[in-house]
VORONU-126711 format. One record per residue (C-alpha): residue number from 1; residue in three letters; z, y, x. Coordinates in steps of 0.001 Angstrom, whole numbers, plus 500000, padded with zeros to 6 digits. Example, Ala and Ser with C-alpha at 12.3 -4.5 7.8 and 13.67 -1.06 7.14 Angstrom:
# residues 2
num=1; residuo=ALA; Z=507800; Y=495500; X=512300
num=2; residuo=SER; Z=507140; Y=498940; X=513670
***
This chain:
# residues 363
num=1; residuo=UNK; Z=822566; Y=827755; X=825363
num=2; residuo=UNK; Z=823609; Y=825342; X=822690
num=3; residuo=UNK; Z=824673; Y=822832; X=825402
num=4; residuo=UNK; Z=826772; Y=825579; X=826613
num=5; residuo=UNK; Z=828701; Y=826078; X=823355
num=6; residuo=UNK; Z=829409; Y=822017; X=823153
num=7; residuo=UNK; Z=830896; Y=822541; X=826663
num=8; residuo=UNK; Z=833305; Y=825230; X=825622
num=9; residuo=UNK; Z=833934; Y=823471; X=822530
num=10; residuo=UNK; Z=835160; Y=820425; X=824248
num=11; residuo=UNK; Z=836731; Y=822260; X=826722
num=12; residuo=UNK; Z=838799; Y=824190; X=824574
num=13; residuo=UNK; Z=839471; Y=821071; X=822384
num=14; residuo=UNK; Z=840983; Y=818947; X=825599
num=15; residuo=UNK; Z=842621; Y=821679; X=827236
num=16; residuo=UNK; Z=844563; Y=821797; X=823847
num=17; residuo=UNK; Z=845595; Y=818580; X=823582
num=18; residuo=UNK; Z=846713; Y=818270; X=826894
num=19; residuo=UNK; Z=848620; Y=821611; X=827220
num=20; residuo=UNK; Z=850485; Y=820171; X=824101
num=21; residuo=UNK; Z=851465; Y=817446; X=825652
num=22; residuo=UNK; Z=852263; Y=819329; X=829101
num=23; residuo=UNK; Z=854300; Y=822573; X=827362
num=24; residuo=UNK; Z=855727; Y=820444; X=824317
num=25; residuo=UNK; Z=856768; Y=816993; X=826207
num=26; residuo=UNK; Z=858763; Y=819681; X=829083
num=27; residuo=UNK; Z=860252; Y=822103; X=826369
num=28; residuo=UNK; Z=861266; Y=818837; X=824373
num=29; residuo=UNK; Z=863307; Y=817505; X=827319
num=30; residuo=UNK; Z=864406; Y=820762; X=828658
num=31; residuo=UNK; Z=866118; Y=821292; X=825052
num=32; residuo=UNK; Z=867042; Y=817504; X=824657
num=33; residuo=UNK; Z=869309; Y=817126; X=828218
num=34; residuo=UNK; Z=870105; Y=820638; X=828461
num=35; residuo=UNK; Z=871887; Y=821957; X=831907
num=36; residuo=UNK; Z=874568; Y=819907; X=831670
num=37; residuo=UNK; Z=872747; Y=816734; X=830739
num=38; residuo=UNK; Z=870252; Y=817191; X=833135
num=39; residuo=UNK; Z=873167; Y=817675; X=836292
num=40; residuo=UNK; Z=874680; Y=814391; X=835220
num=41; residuo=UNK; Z=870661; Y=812416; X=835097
num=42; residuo=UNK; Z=870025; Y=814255; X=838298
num=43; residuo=UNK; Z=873492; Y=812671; X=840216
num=44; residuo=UNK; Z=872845; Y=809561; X=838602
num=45; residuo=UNK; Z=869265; Y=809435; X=840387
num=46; residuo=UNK; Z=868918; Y=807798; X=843991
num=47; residuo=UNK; Z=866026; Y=807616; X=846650
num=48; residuo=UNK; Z=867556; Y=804023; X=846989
num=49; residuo=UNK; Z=864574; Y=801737; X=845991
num=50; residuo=UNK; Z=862673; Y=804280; X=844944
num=51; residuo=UNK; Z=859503; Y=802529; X=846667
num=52; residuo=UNK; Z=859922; Y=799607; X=845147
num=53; residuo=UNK; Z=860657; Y=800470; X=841528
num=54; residuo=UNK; Z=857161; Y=802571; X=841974
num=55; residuo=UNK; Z=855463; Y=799278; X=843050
num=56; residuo=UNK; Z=857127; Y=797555; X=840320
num=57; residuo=UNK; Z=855194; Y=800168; X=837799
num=58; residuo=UNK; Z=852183; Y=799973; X=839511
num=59; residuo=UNK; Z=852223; Y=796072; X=839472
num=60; residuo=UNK; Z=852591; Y=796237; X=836175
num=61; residuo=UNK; Z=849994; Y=798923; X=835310
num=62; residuo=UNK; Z=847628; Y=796294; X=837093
num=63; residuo=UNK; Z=848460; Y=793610; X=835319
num=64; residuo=UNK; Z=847857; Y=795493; X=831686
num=65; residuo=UNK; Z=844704; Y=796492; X=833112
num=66; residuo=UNK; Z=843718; Y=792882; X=833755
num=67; residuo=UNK; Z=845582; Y=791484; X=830398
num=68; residuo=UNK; Z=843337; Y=794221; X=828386
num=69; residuo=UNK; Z=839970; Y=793218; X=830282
num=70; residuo=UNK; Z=840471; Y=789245; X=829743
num=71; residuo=UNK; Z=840980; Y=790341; X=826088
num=72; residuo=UNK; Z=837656; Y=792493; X=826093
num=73; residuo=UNK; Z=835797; Y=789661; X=827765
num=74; residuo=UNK; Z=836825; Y=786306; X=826963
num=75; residuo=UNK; Z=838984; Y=786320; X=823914
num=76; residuo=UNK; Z=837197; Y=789332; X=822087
num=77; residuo=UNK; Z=840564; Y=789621; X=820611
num=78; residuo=UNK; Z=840521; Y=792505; X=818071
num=79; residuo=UNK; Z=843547; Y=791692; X=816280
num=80; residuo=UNK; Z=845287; Y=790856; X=819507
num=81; residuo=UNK; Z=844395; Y=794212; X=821034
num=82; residuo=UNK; Z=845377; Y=796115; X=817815
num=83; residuo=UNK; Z=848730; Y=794647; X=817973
num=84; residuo=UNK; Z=849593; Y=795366; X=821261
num=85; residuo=UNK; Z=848275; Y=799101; X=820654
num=86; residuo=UNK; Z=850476; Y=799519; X=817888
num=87; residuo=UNK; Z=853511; Y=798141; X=820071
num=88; residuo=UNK; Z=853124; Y=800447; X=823215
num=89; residuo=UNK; Z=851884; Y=803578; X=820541
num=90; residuo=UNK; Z=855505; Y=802857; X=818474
num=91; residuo=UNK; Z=857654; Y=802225; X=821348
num=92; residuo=UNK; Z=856395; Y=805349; X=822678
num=93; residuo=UNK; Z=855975; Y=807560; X=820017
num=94; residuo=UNK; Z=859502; Y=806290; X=818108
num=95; residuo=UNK; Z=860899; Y=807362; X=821492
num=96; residuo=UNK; Z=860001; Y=811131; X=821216
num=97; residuo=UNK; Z=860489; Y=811600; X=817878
num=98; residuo=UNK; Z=864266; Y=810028; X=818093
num=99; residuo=UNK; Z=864426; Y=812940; X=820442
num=100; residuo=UNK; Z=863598; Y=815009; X=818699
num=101; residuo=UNK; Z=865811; Y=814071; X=815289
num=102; residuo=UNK; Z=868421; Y=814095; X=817648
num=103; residuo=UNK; Z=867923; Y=817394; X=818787
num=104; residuo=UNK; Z=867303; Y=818871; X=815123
num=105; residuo=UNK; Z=870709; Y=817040; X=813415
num=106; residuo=UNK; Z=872770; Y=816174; X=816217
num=107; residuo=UNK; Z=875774; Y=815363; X=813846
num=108; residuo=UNK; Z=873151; Y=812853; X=811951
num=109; residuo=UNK; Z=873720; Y=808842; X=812612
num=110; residuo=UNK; Z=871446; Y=807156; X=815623
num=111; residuo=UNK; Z=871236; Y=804471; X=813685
num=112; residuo=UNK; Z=869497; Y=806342; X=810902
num=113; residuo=UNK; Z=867791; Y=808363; X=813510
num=114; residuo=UNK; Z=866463; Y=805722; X=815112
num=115; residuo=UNK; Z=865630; Y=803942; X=811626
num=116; residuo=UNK; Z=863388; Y=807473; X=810515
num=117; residuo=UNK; Z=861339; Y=807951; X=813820
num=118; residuo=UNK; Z=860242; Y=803940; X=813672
num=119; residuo=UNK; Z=859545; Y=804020; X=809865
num=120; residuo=UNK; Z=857324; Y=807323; X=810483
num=121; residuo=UNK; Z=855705; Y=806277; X=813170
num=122; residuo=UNK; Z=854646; Y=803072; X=811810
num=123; residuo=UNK; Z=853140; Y=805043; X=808403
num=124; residuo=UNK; Z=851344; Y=807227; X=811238
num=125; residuo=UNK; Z=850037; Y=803720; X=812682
num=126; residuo=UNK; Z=848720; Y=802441; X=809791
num=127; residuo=UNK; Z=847014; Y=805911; X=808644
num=128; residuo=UNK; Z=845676; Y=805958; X=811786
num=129; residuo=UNK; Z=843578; Y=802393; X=811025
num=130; residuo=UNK; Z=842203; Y=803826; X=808257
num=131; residuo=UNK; Z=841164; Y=807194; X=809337
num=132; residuo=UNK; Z=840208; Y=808241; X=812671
num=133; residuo=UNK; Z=841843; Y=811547; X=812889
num=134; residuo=UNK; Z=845420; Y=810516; X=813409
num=135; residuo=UNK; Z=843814; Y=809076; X=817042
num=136; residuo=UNK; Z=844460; Y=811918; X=818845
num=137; residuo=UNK; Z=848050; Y=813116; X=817271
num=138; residuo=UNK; Z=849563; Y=809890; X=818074
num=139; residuo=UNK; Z=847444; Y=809277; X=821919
num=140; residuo=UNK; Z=849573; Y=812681; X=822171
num=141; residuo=UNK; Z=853245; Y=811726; X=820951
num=142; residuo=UNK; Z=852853; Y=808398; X=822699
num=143; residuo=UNK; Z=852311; Y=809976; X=825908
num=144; residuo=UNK; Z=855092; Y=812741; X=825409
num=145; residuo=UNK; Z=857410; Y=809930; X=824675
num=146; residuo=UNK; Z=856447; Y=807544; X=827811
num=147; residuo=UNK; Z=856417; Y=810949; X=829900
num=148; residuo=UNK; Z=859902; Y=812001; X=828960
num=149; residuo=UNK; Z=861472; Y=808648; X=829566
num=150; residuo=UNK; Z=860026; Y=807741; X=833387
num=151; residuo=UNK; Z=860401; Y=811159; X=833805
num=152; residuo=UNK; Z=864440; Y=810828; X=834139
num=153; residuo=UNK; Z=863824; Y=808502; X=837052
num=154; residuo=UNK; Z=863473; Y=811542; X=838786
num=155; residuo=UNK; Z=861408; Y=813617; X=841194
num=156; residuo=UNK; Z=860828; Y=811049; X=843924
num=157; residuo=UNK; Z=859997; Y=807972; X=842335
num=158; residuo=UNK; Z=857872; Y=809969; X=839395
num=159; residuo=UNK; Z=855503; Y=811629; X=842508
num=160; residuo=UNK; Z=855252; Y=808411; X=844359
num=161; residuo=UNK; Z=854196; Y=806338; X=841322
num=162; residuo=UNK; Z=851555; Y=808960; X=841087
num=163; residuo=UNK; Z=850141; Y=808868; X=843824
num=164; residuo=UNK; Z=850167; Y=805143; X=843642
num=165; residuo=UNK; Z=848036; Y=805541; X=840182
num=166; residuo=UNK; Z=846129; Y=808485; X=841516
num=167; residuo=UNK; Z=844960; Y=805896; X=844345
num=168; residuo=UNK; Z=844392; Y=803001; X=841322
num=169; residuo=UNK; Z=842749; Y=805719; X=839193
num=170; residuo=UNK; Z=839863; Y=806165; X=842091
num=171; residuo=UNK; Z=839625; Y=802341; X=842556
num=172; residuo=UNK; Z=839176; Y=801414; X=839448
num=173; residuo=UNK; Z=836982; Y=804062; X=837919
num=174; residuo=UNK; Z=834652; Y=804010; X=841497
num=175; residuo=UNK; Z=834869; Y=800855; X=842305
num=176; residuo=UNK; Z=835721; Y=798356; X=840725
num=177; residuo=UNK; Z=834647; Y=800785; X=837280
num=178; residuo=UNK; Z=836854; Y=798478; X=834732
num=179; residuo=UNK; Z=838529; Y=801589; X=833725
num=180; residuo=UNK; Z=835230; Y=803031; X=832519
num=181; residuo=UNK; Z=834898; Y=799036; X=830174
num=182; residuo=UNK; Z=838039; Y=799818; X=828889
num=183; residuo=UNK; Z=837765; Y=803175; X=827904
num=184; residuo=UNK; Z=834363; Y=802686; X=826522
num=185; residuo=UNK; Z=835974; Y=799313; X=823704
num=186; residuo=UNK; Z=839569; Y=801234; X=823688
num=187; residuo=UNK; Z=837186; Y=804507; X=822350
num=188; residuo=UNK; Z=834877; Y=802253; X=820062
num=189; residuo=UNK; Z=837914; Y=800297; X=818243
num=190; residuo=UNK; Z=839668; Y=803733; X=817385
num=191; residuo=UNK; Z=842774; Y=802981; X=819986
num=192; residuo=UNK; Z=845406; Y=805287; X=820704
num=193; residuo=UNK; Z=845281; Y=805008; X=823778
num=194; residuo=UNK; Z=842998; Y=808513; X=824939
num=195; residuo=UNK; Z=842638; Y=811653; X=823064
num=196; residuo=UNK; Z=838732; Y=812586; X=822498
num=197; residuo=UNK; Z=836470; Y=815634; X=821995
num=198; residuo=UNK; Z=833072; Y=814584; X=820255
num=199; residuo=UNK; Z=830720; Y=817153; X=819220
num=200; residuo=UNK; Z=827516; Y=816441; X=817814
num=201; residuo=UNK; Z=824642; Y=819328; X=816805
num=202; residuo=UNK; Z=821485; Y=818260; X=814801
num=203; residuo=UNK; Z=818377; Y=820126; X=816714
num=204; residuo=UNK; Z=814831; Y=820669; X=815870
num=205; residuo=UNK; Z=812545; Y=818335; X=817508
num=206; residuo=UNK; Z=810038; Y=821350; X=817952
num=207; residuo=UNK; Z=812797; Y=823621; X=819653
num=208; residuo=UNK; Z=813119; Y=820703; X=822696
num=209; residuo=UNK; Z=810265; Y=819924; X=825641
num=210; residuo=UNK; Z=807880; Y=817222; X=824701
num=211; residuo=UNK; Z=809229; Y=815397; X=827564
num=212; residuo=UNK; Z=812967; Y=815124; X=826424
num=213; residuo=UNK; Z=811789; Y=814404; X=823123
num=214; residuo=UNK; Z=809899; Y=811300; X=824321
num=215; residuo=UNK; Z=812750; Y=810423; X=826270
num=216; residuo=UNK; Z=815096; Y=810257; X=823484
num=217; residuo=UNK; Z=812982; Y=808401; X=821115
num=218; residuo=UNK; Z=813076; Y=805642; X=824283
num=219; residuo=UNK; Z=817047; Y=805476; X=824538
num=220; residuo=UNK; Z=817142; Y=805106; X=820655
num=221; residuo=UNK; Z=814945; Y=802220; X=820755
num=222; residuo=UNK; Z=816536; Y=800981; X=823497
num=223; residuo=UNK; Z=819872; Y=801659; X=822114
num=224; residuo=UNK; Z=818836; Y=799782; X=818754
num=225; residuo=UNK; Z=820357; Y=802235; X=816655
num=226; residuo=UNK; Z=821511; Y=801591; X=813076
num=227; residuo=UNK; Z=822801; Y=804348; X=811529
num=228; residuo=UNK; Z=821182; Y=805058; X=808822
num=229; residuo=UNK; Z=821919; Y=808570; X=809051
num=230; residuo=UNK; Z=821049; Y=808996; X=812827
num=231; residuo=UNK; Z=817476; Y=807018; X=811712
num=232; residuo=UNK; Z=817067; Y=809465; X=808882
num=233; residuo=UNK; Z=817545; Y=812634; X=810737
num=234; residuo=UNK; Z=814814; Y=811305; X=813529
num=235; residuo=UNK; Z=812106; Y=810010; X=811170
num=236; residuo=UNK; Z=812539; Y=813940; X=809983
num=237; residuo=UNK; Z=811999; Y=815147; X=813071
num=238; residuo=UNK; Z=815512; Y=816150; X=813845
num=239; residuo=UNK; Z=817452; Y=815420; X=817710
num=240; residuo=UNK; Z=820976; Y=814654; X=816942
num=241; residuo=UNK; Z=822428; Y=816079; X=820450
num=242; residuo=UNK; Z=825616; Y=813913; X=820711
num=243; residuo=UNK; Z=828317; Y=814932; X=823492
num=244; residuo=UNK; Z=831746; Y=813164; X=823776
num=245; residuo=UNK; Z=834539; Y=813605; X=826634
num=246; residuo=UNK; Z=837929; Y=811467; X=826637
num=247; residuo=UNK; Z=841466; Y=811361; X=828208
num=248; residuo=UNK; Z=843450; Y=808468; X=828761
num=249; residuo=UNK; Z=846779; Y=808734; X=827432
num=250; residuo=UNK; Z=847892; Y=808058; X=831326
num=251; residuo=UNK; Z=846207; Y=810986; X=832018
num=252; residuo=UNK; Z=848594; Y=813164; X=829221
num=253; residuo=UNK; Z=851794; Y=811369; X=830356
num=254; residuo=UNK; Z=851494; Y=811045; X=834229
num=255; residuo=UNK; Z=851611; Y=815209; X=835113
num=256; residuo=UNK; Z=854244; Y=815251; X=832219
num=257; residuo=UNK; Z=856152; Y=812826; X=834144
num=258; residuo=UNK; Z=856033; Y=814848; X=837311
num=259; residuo=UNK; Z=857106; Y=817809; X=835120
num=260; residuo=UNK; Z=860418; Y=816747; X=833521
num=261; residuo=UNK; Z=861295; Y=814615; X=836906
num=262; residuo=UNK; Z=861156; Y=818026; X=838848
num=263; residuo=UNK; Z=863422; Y=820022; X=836067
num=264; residuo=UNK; Z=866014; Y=817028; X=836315
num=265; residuo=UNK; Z=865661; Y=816255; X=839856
num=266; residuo=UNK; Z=866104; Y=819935; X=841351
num=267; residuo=UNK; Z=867712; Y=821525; X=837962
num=268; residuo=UNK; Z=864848; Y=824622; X=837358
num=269; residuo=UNK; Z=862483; Y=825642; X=835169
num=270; residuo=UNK; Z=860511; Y=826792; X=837757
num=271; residuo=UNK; Z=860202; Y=823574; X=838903
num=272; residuo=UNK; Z=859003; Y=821743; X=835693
num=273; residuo=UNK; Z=856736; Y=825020; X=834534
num=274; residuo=UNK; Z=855051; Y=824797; X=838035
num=275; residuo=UNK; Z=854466; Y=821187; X=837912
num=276; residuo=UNK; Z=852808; Y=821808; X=834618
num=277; residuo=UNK; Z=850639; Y=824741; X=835899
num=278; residuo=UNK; Z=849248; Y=822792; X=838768
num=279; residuo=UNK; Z=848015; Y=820216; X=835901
num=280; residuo=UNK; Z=846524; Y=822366; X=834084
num=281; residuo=UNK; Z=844354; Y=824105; X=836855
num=282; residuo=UNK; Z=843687; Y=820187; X=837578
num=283; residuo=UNK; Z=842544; Y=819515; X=834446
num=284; residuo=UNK; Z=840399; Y=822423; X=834801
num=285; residuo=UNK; Z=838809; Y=821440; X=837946
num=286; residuo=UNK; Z=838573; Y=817906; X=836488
num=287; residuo=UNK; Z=836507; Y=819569; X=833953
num=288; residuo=UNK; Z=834125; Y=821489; X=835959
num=289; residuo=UNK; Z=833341; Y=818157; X=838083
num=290; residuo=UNK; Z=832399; Y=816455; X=834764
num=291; residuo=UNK; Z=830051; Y=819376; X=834114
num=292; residuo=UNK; Z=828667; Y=819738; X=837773
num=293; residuo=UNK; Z=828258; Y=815562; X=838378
num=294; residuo=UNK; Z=828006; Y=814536; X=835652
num=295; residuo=UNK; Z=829333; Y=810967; X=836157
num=296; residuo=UNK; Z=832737; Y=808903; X=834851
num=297; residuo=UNK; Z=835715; Y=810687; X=836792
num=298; residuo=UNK; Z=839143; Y=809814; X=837544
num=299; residuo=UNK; Z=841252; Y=812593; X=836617
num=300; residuo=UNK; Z=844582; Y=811292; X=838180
num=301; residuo=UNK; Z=843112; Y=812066; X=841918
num=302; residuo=UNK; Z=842439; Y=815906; X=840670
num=303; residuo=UNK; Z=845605; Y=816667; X=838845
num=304; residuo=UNK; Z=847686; Y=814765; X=841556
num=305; residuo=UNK; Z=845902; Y=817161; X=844160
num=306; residuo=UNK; Z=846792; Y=820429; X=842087
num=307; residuo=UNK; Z=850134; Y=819352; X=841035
num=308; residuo=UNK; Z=850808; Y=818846; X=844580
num=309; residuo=UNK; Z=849531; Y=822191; X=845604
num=310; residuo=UNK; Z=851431; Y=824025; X=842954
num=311; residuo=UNK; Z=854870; Y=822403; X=844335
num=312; residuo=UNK; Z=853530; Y=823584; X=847740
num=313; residuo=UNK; Z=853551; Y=826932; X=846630
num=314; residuo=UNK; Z=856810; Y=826094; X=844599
num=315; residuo=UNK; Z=858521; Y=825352; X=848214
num=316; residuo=UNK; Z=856803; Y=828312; X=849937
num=317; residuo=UNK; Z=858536; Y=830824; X=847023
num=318; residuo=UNK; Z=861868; Y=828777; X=847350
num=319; residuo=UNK; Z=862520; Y=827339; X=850557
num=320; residuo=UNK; Z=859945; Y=829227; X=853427
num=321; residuo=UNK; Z=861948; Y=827846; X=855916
num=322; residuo=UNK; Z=860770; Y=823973; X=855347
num=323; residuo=UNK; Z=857358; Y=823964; X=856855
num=324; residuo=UNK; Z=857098; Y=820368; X=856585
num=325; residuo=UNK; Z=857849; Y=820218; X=853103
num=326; residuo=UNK; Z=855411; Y=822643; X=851356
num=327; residuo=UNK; Z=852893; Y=822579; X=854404
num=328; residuo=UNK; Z=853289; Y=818625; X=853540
num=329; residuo=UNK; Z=852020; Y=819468; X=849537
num=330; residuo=UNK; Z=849478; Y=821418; X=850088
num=331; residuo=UNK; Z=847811; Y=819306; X=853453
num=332; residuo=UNK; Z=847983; Y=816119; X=850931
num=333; residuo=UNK; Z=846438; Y=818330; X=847697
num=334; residuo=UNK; Z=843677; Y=819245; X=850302
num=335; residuo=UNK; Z=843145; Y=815703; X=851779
num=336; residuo=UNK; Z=842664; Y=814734; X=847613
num=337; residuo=UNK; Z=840051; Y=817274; X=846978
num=338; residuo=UNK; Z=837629; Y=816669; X=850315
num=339; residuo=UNK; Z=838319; Y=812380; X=849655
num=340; residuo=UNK; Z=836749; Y=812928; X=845883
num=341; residuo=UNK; Z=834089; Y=815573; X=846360
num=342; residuo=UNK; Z=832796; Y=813506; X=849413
num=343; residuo=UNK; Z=832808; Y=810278; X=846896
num=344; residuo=UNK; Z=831067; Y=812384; X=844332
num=345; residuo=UNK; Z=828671; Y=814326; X=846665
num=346; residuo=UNK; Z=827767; Y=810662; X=847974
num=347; residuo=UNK; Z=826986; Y=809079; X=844398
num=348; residuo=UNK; Z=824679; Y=811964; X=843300
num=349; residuo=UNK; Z=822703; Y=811912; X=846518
num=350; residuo=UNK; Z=822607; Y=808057; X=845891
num=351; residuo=UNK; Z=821069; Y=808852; X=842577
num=352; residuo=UNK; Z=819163; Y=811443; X=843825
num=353; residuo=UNK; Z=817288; Y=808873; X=845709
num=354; residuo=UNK; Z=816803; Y=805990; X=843522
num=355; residuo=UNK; Z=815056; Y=808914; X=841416
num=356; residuo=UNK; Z=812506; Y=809760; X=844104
num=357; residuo=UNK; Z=812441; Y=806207; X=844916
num=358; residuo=UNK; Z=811213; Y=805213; X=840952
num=359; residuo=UNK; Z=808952; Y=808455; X=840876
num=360; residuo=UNK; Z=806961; Y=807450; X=844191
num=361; residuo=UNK; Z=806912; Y=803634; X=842255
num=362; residuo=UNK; Z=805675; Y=805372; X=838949
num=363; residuo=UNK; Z=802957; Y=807073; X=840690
***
């Protein structure tokens, strides 16, 4: 029961976040461009190298990835990785909120503009390093900002580069799993880059099984815990029941991408709004595979697969008479779903059997 309330908790406490990003980053560049704004950023936009300006992201998501591991593991650069979090966060973040200035005094300088949103977002950095509860608020405005601006690229290279990361986001967090090393030091030196629920419930040792009781007093020792606090509450007989779930600010950004790249690219609300919807059901399902499999997930491959079955639908309501285009949506959001359950299904029967496999050694 109690583990069922954490759940919600957390549930509730992502959803939030990301829905804020989602509804906020759309409404902020629906009011920013406007109709008329958004006609002249949607005939500026051309399929012409489209491809290859999505490799060129994905190239260069790669390469962070790798510059951010060789940090983790062979300079243990703390100070080096602080700085460049504090460079992508206020790039990012200054972005959106000189969007929002602008939006708010439109007679007002950019220069000045400009000035403000850097000089508060840097104050928000360095609040940030000595608190941890400005984490989340700025993972959030970073990922509006860097959501808003590929966004403009429009439609077509925003769903491609997607998919590209969607297919990254599997690799990396299946099998190669150096997404899962940097999320665990990104969450442990406070970064901005992922938003985080973590709940934590202090139970009675004599309200648990014997069993799981003895099992945690193993992982603590093996753990080498030194909180004083967390060694305090066990010698008194108390479980501290720790649960934690994070978001990579990729995550946020990506289906906000999508979003403001359909509103420019085919000039409707319905467009961004459905876009949004289809992430939102995504990050639901993402949610209820972390619950059922427990296990590190990608959530790229899920949101990509509802976003694109949402814009199916989109193309059903608006243009019934292209088969191959919303057909096209909702075969690829289906192809997603059966590729990840199968991967999933597969590593929890592979567990499943190491677990017989130890019992039958145990006994």
């Amino acid at each position: 029961m109690l583990e069922r309330k954490i759940e919600a908790r957390q549930l509730a406490s992502i959803m939030t976040m990301f829905l804020i990003v989602q509804f906020g980053g759309l409404l902020i560049a629906i009011t920013a461009l406007g109709t008329s704004a958004a006609q002249v950023v949607s005939s500026q936009g051309t399929a012409q190298g489209t491809v290859e300006t999505a490799l060129f992201y994905m190239l260069y998501i790669i390469a962070f990835a790798a510059l951010i591991l060789f940090i983790f593991r062979f300079l243990n650069g703390k100070i080096v990785f602080m700085l460049l979090e504090a460079f992508v966060v206020l790039l990012a973040t200054a972005i959106l909120l000189f969007i929002v200035f602008s939006v708010l005094l439109p007679s007002a300088s950019s220069l000045y503009l400009g000035i403000a949103a850097a000089v508060i977002t840097i104050a928000m950095i360095a609040v940030k390093y000595k608190t941890s509860r400005l984490r989340n608020v700025l993972a959030i405005t970073s990922s509006m900002g860097v959501g808003i601006l590929i966004g403009l690229n429009g439609f077509a290279l925003a769903f491609l580069f997607m998919l590209f990361i969607a297919v990254y986001d599997y690799i990396a967090v299946f099998v190669t799993k150096h997404m899962q090393v940097i999320a665990k030091h990104a969450s442990s030196m406070n970064l901005a880059l992922l938003v985080g629920s973590s709940e934590v419930e202090a139970i009675p040792s004599r309200y648990l099984k014997r069993q799981d009781v003895r099992e945690f007093r193993k992982d603590i020792r093996k753990q080498k815990v030194s909180d004083p606090m967390i060694k305090r509450l066990i010698s008194e007989g108390i479980v501290p029941l720790v649960s934690q779930v994070q978001l990579g600010s990729g995550d946020l950004a990506i289906p906000l991408m999508v979003a403001v790249s359909a509103y420019v690219s085919f000039l409707s609300y319905f467009a961004g709004f459905m876009v949004v919807a289809g992430a939102g059901f995504g990050m639901l399902y993402t949610m209820y595979l972390l619950k059922k499999y427990k296990v590190a997930l990608p959530a790229i491959p899920p949101l990509t697969a509802f976003i694109s079955l949402f814009l199916g639908i989109m193309f059903l309501v608006t243009s019934p008479a292209q088969i191959q285009v919303w057909a096209g949506f909702m075969l690829l959001s289906a192809v997603i779903v059966l590729v990840l359950t199968t991967k999933l299904r597969s590593i929890q029967a592979a567990a499943q059997i190491a677990k017989r496999t130890l019992a039958s050694r145990v006994q």
